[in-house]
C-alpha positions as CSV (number, residue, x, y, z in Angstrom):
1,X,0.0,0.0,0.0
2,X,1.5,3.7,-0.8
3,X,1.8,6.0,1.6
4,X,-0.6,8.2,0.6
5,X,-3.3,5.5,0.2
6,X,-2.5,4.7,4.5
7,X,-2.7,8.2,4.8
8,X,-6.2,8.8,4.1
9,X,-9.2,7.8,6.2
10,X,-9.9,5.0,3.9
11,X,-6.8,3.6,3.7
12,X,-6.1,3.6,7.0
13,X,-9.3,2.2,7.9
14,X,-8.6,-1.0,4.7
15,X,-4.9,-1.3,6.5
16,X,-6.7,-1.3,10.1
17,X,-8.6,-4.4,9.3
18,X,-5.9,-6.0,7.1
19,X,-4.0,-6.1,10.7
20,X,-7.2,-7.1,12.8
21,X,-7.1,-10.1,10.3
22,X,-4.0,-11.5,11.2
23,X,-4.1,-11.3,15.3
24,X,-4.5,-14.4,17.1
25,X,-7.1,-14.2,19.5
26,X,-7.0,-15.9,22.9
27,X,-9.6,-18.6,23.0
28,X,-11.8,-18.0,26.7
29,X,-10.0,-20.4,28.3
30,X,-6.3,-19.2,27.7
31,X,-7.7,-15.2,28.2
32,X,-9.5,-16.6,31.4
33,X,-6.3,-18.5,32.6
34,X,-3.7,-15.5,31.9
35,X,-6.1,-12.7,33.5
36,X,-6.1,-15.0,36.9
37,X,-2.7,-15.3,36.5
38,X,-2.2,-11.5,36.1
39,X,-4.4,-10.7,38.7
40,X,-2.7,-13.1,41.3
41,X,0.9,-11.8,40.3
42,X,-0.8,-8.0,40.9
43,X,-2.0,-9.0,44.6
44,X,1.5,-10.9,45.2
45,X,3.7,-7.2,43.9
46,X,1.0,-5.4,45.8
47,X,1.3,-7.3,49.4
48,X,5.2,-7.6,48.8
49,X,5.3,-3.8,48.5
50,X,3.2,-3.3,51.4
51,X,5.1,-5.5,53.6
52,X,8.5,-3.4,52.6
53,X,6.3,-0.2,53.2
54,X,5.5,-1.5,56.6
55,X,9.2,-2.8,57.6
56,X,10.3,0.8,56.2
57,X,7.9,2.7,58.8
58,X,8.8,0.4,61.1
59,X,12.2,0.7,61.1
60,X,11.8,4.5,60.6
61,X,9.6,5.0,64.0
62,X,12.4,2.3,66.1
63,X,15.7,4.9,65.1
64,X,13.7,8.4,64.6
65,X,10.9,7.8,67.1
């Protein structure tokens, strides 16, 4: 495709769905799989970071307080 073809709102629109085409979509049961896995390794970042955040103040309040 030119460039001036991709650059109107047609073309881009055409070269849009000629990209759509070629993803491979996640059937439910990998997308379900992978968000539970994202969600758990969220949680696991967040309670790891709030466990340093609490050792932090902590350890600030035992030398400053």
């Amino acid at each position: 495709m030119a460039a001036a073809e991709a650059a109107s709102p047609k073309g881009f629109g055409a070269a849009t769905l000629a990209e759509l085409r070629r993803v491979v979509w996640p059937s439910r049961q990998q997308l379900f799989s992978e968000s539970v896995a994202v969600i758990l390794m969220v949680g696991l970042s967040a309670a790891a970071i709030a466990a340093i955040d609490r050792f932090y103040g902590w350890a600030s309040s035992q030398v400053f307080g």
